[in-house]
BALUM-911182 format. One record per residue (C-alpha): residue in one letter; x negated, y, z negated. Coordinates in steps of 0.25 Angstrom, whole numbers, always signed. Each point is the difference from the previous one (the first is absolute). Layout:
N
[rec A [X Y Z]]
...
***
This chain:
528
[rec X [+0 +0 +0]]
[rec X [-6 +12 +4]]
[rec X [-4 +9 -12]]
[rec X [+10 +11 +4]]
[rec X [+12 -9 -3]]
[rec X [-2 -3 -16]]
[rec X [+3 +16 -6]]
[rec X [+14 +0 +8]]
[rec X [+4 -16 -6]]
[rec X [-7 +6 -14]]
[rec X [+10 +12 +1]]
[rec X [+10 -9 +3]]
[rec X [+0 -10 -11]]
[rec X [+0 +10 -9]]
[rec X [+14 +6 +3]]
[rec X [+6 -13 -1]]
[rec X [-5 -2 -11]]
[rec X [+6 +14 -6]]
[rec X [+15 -4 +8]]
[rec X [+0 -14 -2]]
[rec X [-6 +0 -15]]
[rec X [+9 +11 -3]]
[rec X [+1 +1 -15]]
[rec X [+12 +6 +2]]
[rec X [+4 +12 -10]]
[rec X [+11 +11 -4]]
[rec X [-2 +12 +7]]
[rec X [-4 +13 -10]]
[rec X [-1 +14 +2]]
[rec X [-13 +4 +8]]
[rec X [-11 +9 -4]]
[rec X [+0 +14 +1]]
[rec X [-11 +5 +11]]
[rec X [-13 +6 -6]]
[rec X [-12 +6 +5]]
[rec X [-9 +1 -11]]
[rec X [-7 -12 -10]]
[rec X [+11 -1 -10]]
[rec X [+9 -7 +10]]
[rec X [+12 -6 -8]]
[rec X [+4 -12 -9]]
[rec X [+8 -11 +4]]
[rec X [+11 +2 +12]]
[rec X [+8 +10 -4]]
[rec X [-8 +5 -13]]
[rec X [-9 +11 -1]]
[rec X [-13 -2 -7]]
[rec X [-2 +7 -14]]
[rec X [-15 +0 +1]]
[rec X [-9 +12 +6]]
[rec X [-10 +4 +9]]
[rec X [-12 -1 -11]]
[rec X [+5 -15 -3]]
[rec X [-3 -3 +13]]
[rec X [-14 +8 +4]]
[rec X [-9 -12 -4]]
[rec X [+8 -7 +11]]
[rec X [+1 +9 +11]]
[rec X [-15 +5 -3]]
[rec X [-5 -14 +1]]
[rec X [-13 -2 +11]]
[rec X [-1 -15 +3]]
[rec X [-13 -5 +1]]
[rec X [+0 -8 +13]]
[rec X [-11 -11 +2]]
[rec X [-3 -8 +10]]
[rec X [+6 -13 +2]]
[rec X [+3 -10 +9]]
[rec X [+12 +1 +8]]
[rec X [+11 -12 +3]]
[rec X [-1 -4 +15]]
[rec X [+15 -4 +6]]
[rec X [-6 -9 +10]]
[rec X [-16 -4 +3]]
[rec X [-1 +7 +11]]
[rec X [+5 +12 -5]]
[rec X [-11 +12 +0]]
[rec X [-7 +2 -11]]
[rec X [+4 +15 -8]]
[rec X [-7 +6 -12]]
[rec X [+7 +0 -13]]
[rec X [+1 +8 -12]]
[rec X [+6 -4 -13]]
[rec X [+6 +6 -12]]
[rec X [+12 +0 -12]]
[rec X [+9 +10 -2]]
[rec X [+9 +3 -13]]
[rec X [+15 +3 -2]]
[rec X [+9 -1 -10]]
[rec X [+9 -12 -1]]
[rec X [+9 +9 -4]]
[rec X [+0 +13 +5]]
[rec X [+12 +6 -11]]
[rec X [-12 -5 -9]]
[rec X [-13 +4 +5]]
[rec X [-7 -2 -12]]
[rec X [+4 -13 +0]]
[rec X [-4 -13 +6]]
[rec X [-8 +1 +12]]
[rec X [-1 -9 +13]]
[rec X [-12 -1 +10]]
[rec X [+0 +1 +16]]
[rec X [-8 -8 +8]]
[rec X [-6 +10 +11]]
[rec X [-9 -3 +14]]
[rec X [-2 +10 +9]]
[rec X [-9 +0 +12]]
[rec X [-6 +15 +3]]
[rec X [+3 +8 +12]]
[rec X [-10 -5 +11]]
[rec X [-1 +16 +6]]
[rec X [-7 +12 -9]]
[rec X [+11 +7 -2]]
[rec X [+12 -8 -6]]
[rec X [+13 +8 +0]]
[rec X [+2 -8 -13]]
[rec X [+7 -14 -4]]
[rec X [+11 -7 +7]]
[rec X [+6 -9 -11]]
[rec X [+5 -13 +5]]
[rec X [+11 -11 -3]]
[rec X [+4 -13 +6]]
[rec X [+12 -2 -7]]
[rec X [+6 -12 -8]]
[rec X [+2 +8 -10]]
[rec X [-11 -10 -7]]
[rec X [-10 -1 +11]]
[rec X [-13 +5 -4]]
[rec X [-5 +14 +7]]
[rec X [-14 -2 -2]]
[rec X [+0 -12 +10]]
[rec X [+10 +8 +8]]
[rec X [-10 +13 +0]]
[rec X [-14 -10 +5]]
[rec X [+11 -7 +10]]
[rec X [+3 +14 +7]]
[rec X [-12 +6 +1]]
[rec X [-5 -13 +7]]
[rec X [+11 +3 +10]]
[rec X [-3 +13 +0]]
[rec X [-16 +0 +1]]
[rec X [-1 +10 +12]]
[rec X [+14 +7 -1]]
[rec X [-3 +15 -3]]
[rec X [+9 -2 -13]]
[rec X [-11 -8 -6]]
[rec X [-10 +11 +6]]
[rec X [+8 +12 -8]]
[rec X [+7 -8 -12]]
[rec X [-5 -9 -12]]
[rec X [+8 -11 +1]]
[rec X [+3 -4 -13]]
[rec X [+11 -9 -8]]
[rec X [+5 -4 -13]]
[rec X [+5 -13 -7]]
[rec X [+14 +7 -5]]
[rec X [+2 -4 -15]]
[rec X [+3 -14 -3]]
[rec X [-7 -4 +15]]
[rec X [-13 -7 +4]]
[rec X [-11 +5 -9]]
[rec X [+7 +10 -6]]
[rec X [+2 -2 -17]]
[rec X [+9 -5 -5]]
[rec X [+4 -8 +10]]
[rec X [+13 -6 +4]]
[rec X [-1 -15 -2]]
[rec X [+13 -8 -2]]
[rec X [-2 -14 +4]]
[rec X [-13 -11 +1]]
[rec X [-6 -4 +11]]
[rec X [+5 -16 -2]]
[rec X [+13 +8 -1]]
[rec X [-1 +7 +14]]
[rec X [-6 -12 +5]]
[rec X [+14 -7 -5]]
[rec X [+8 +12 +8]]
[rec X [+4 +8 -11]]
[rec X [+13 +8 +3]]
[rec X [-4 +13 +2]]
[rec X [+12 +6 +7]]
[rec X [+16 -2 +1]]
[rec X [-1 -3 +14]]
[rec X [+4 -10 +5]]
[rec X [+9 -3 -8]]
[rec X [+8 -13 -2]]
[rec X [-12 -10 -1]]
[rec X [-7 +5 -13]]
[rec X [+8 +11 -9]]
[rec X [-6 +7 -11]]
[rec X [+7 -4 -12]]
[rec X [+4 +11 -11]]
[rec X [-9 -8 -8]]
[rec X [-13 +0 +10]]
[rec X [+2 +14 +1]]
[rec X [-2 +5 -14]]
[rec X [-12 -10 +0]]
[rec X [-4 +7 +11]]
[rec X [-3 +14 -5]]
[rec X [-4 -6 -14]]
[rec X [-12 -8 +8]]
[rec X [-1 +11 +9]]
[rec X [-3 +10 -10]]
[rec X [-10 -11 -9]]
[rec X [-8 -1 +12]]
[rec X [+0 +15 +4]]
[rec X [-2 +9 -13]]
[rec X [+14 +0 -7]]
[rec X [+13 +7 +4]]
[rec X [-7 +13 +0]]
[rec X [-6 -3 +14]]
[rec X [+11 -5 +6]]
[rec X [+6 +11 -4]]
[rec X [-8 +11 +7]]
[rec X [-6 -7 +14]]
[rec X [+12 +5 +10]]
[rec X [-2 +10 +10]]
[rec X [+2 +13 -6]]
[rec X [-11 -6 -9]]
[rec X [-9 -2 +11]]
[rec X [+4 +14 +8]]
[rec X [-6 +8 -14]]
[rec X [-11 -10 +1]]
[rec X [-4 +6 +14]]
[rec X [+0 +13 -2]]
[rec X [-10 -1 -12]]
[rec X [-8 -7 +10]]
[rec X [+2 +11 +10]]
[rec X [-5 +9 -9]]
[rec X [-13 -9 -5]]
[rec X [-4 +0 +14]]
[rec X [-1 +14 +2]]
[rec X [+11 +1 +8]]
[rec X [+11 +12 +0]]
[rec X [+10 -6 +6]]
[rec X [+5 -16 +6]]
[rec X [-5 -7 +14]]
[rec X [+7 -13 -3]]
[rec X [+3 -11 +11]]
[rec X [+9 -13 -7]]
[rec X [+6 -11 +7]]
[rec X [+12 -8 -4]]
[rec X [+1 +3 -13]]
[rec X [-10 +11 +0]]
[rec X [+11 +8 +6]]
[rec X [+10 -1 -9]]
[rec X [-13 +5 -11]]
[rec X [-3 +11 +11]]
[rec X [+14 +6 -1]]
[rec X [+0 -1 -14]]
[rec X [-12 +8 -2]]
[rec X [+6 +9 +10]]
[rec X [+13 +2 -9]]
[rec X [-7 +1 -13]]
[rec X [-13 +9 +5]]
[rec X [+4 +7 +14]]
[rec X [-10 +12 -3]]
[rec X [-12 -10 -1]]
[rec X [+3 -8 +14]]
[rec X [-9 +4 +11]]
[rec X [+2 -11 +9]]
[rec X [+10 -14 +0]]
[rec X [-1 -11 +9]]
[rec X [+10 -8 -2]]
[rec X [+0 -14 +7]]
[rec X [+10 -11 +1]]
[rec X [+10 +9 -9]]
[rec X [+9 -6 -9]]
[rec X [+15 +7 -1]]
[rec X [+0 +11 -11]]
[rec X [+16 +2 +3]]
[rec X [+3 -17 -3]]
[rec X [+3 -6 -14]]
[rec X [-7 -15 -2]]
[rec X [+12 -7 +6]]
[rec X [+2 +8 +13]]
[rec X [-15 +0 +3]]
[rec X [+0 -16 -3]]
[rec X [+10 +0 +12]]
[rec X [-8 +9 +7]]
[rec X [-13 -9 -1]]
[rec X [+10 -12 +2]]
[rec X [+5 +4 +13]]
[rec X [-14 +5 +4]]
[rec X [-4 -12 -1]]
[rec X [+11 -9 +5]]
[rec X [-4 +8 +13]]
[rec X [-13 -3 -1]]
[rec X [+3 -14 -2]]
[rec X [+8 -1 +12]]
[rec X [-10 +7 +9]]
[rec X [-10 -8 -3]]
[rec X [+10 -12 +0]]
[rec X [+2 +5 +16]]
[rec X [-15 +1 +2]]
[rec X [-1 -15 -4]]
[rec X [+12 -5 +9]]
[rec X [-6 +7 +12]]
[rec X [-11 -12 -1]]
[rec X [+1 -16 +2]]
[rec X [+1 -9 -13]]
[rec X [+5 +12 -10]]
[rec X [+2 -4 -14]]
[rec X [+12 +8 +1]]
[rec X [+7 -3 +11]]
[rec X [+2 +6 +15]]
[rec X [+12 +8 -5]]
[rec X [-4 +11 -10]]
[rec X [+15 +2 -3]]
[rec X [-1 -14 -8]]
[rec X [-15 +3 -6]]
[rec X [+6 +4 -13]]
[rec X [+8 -14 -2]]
[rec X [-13 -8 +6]]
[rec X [-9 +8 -11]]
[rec X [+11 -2 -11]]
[rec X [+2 -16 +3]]
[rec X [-16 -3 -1]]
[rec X [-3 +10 -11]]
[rec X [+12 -4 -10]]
[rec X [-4 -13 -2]]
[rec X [-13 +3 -7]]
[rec X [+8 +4 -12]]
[rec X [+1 -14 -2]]
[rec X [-12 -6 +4]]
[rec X [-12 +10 +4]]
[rec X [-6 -2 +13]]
[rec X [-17 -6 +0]]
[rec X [-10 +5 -1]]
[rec X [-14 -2 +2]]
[rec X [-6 +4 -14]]
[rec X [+13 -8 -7]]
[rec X [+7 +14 -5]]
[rec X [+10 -4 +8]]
[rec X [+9 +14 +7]]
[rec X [+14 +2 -7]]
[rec X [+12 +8 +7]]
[rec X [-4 +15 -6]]
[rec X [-14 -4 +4]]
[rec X [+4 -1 +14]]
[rec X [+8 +11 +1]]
[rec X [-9 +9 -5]]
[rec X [-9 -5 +9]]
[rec X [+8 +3 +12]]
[rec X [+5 +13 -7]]
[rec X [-18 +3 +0]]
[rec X [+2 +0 +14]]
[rec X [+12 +10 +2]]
[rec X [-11 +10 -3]]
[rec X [-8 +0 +14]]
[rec X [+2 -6 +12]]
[rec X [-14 -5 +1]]
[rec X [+4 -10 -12]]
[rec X [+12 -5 +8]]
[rec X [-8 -11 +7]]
[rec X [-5 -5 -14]]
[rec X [+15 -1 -7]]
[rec X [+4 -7 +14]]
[rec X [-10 -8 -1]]
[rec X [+3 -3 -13]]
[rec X [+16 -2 +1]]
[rec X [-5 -11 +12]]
[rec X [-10 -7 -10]]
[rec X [+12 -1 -9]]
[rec X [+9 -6 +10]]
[rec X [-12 -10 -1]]
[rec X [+2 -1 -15]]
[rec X [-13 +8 -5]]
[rec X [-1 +12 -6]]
[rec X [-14 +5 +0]]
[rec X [+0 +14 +12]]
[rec X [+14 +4 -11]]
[rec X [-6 -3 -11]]
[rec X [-15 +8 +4]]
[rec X [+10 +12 +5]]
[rec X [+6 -1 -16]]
[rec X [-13 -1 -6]]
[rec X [-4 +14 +8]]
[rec X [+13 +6 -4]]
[rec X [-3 -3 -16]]
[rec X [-15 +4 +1]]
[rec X [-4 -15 -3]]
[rec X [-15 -3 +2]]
[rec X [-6 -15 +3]]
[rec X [-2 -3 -13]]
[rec X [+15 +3 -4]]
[rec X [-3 +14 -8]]
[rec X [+10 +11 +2]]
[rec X [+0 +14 -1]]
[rec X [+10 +10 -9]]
[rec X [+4 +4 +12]]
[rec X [+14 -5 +1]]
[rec X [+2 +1 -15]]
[rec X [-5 +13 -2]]
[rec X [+11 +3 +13]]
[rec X [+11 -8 -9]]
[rec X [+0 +9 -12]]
[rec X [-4 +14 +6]]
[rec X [+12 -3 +8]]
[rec X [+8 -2 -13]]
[rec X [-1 +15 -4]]
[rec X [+1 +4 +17]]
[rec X [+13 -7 +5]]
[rec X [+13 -1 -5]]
[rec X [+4 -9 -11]]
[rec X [+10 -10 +2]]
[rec X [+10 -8 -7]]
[rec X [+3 -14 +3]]
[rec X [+12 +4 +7]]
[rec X [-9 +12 +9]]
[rec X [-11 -10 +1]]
[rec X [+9 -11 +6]]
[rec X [+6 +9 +11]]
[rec X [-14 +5 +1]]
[rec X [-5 -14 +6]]
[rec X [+13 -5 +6]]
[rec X [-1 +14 +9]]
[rec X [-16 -4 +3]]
[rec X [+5 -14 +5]]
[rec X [+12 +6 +8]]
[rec X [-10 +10 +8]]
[rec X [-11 -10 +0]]
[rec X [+5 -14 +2]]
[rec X [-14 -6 +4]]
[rec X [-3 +0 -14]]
[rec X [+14 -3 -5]]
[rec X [-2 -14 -8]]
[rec X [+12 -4 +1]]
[rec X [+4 -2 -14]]
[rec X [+10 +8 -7]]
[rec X [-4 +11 -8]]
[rec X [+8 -2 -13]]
[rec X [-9 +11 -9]]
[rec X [-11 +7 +4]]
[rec X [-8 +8 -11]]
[rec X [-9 +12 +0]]
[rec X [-13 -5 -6]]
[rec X [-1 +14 -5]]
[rec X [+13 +1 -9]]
[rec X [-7 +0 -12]]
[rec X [-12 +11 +3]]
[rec X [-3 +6 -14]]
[rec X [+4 +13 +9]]
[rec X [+10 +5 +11]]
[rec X [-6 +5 +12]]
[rec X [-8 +11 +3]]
[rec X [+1 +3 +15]]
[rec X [+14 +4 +5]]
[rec X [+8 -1 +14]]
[rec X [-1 +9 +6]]
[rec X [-13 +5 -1]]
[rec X [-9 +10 +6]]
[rec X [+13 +9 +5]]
[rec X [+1 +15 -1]]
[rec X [-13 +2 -1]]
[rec X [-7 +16 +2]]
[rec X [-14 +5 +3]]
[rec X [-4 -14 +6]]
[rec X [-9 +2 +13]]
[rec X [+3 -8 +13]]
[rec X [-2 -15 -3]]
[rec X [-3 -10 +11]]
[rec X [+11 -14 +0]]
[rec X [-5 -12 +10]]
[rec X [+11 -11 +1]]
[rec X [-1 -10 +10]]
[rec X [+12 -5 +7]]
[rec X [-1 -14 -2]]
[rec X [-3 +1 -15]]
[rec X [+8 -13 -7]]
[rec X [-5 +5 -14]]
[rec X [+1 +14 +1]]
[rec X [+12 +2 +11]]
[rec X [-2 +15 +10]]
[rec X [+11 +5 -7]]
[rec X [-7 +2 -12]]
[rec X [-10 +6 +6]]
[rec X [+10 +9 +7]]
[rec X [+6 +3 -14]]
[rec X [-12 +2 -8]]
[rec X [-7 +12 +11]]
[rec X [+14 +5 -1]]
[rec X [+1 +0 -15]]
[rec X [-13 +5 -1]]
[rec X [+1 +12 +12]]
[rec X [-13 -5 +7]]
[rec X [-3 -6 +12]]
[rec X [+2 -14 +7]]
[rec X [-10 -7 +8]]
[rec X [+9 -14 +5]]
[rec X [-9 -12 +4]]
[rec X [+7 -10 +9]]
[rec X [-5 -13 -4]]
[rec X [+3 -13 -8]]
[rec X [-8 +1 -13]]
[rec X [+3 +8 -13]]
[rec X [-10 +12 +1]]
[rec X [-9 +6 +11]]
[rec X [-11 +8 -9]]
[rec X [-10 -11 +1]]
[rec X [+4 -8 +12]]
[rec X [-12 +7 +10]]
[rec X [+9 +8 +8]]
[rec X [-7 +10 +6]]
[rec X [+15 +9 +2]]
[rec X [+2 -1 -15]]
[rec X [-14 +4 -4]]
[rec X [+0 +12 +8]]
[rec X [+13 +5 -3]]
[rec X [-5 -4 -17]]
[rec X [-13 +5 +1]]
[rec X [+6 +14 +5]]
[rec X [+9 +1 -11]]
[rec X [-8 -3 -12]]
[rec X [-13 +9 +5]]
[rec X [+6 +11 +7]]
[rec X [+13 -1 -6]]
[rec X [+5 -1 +13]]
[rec X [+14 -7 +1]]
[rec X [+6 -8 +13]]
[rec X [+10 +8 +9]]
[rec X [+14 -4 -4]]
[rec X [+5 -13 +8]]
[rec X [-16 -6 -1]]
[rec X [-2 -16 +3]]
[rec X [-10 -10 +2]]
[rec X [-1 -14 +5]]
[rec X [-7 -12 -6]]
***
């Protein structure tokens, strides 16, 4: 796979992550914009504390080493790396109490005079920046961005190296497929039982309550303006994928003074509760199901048959028998229903991966699982040795103080609308009680719908939403440049995101806007 491919899948897997691990939550009042360091408390709370409380923060000058930077792929090129640890309050209503550390990498600007950093994110909300931040400026390495920015990310709080970090399950128990999302439903149902065991083992293995309490995105949106600050910068360059979009606008909302520039790629829909952007994504992906279902017909011996009309019902009849007996596999784990759909669902993502999940749904017409299973096991982060990242778990609770809590009852129609708008993935069994594996969060959710609306004094900001996108549909994108006042740049292509994909049409247009803040013309489109 060439090395251009891997940022779009990486983007990719973490919005389904963020929609289909959806700790679903209760909406709450948002935040009030804010343009200086005190920010505000929880959603709808201003914060008691002042500007002095908060000085040692904001006056912070990380002390950046060398370090050696992850490498996405072996023949990826090489970049110089710098390292450092930032401090915020867990708390920011309590600044003088309990603190947490970001992880920070950043790989200085290759020209002599840097414009300043370009803060990056590739979503999740639990995959690590720091990795995301060695990943672009690989793909990056003779872009002018690279030439006039430091490219610099961050573990958000809870994530990747960042301390205390979220941890909710063992490694044995991933390796078991631990629930980590109410979707699908039907096969497996939280319990009301496994769900208080759940935040009681997820705040054992975290730090307490206390964390879990204080990693959702508001959180991380004050974080990154005291890290704008430590880096010497007066205002925001900010490019975020997936998720990163959704922490984009927030910090727009909260701190629309300190924006200098936002590149928001792959946008998830500010305007959309949990339960209409589920079906959003569900019917984005459905479509993307089909397309690639068309695709597969168009050639001899498809797995799913020459009629892509009857693709659904022929993935359905070979994928719902693994609920009873999972399909071989060559290192004896075997590959179970979620398992496979999952690993089809990996594939929604690009259609550079639609060969793989073909080739995948034939060998299990043979009755082995090993291409379904190997596209899981990339979804999940799963190294050869069977180690797991927090990367799903950390995505599992932030999304817990993000997305809408449900009650049974919302939950159930919740899953039974997921399976009616993509019926690939439907198991076929009927729903009798979905749960919110949230439900009992020692706090109600943080974030609010609809977000980042309304908002003054914010500069143009630069959307880029591809057509094709199954985990964050175009019309999100449309919505969110909207919401936002800025300027849309729409990508035709099947993949979820375009920043990273090594078109030279995107770069330009995105390397004009964050240097020299100049914005596409209204109606502007690329091609992958």
């Amino acid at each position: 796979m060439p090395y251009r491919k891997p940022p779009a899948v990486v983007m990719g897997l973490a919005a389904l992550t963020l929609l289909l691990g959806a700790c679903a939550g209760q909406s709450a009042a948002q935040s009030a914009g804010q343009s200086g360091p005190a920010g505000t408390g929880q959603a709808g709370q201003q914060s008691t504390f002042s500007t002095t409380d908060m000085d040692r923060f904001y006056g912070q000058k990380p002390a950046f080493k060398p370090c050696d930077a992850p490498k996405p792929t072996p023949d990826a090129p090489a970049v110089k790396a710098e390292c450092a640890r930032l401090k915020v309050p867990l708390d920011y209503r309590n600044p003088k109490g309990r603190q947490a550390e970001l992880a920070l990498l950043r790989v200085p600007a290759r020209g002599k005079d840097p414009i300043g950093s370009l803060l990056v994110n590739p979503g999740g909300p639990g995959f690590p920046g720091t990795e995301h931040a060695a990943l672009t400026a690989a793909a990056w390495a003779r872009s002018p961005i690279t030439e006039r920015f430091h490219i610099v990310g961050f573990d958000p709080r809870g994530v990747g190296a960042s301390k205390p970090a979220l941890d909710c399950f063992t490694d044995a128990e991933r390796e078991r497929d631990v629930k980590l999302s109410s979707i699908p439903a039907g096969v497996d149902d939280w319990t009301k039982q496994e769900t208080r065991r759940l935040v009681e083992q997820c705040a054992k293995r975290s730090g307490g309550k206390q964390v879990l309490a204080h990693v959702g995105t508001r959180d991380v949106a004050r974080d990154m303006d005291v890290l704008r600050q430590a880096l010497g910068d007066e205002k925001l360059s900010f490019a975020g994928s997936s998720y990163g979009t959704r922490l984009g606008a927030v910090y727009a909302e909260m701190f629309p003074r300190k924006v200098r520039a936002l590149v928001l790629d792959g946008a998830m829909d500010p305007l959309k509760d949990t339960y209409e952007r589920r079906v959003q994504q569900a019917t984005g992906m459905q479509r993307s199901f089909e397309r690639m279902a068309a695709s597969c017909a168009a050639k001899p011996d498809c797995p799913l048959g020459a009629e892509p009309g009857r693709a659904t019902k022929a993935f359905q009849k070979l994928v719902r028998p693994l609920i009873d007996k999972p399909a071989r596999t060559s290192d004896g784990r075997g590959l179970t229903y979620g398992q496979a759909v999952v690993g089809v669902v990996t594939a929604m993502y690009s259609k550079a991966l639609w060969p793989a999940a073909i080739a995948g749904i034939a060998e299990l017409k043979a009755g082995k699982g090993d291409t379904l299973l190997k596209l899981r096991d990339a979804y999940h982060g799963r190294t050869a040795d069977g180690a797991y990242p927090n990367s799903l778990e950390a995505t599992m609770a932030i999304n817990c103080l993000d997305e809408d809590r449900h009650t049974p009852k919302e939950e159930t129609a919740s899953s039974r609308a997921w399976n009616k708008a993509a019926p690939f993935s439907d198991s076929g069994r009927p729903i009798k009680e979905a749960r919110d594996g949230c439900e009992h969060w020692p706090v109600k959710p943080t974030l609010g719908y609809p977000y980042a609306t309304g908002i003054k004094g914010l500069p143009d900001t630069l959307t880029v939403s591809v057509t094709g996108d199954a985990a964050t549909p175009h019309e999100g994108g449309i919505n969110l440049a909207r919401t936002l006042g800025g300027s849309l740049l729409t990508v035709e292509g099947e993949q979820h995101g375009a920043l990273l994909a090594g078109n030279a049409c995107v770069n330009k247009i995105v390397s004009a806007y964050l240097i020299d803040l100049r914005s596409p013309a209204e109606g502007a489109r690329c091609k992958l």
